[in-house]
N, C-alpha and C positions, 0 to 999 in steps of 0.2 A: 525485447521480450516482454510482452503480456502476463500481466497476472489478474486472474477476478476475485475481487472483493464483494461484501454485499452495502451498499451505500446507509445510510441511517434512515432513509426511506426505504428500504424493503428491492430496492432495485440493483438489479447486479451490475458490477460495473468494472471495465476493463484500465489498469492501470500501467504504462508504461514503466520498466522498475529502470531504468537507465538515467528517466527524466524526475527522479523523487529527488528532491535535495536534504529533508526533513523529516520527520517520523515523532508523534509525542499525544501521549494520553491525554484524552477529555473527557469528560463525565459520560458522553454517548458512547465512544469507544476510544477509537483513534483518528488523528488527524496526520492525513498522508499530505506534505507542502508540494511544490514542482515551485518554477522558477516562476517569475513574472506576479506575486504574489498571488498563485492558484494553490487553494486546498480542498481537499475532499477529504469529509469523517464518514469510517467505514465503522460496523458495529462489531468487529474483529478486533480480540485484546492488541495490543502493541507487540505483547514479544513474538504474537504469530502472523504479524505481518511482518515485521522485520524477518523472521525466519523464511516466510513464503517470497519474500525478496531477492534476499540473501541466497536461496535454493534458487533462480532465475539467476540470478545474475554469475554466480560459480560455474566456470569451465565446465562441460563433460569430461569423463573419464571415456570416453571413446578413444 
């Protein structure tokens, strides 16, 4: 599942939340890790990416 963030250049950017392994505050915003030592800082506080995450990756109640 997909979630967009907006990158610390002004560019919106699509994150897989499955493939995040890390999550932790920078002075820009936040720095979202994946494996392979890839990261991307989003200008979204931390506890609202972890939340927008966290809301993707939790079952439906269907």
């Amino acid at each position: 599942m997909f979630v967009t963030f907006t990158s610390v250049d002004r560019v919106p950017t699509a994150v897989n939340a499955a493939q995040v392994t890390f999550v932790s505050p920078v002075s820009d915003g936040t720095r979202i890790r994946f494996g392979e030592g890839r990261s991307l800082t989003v200008v979204e506080p931390q506890d609202e990416v972890v939340e927008r995450l966290d809301r993707c990756l939790r079952p439906s109640a269907d």
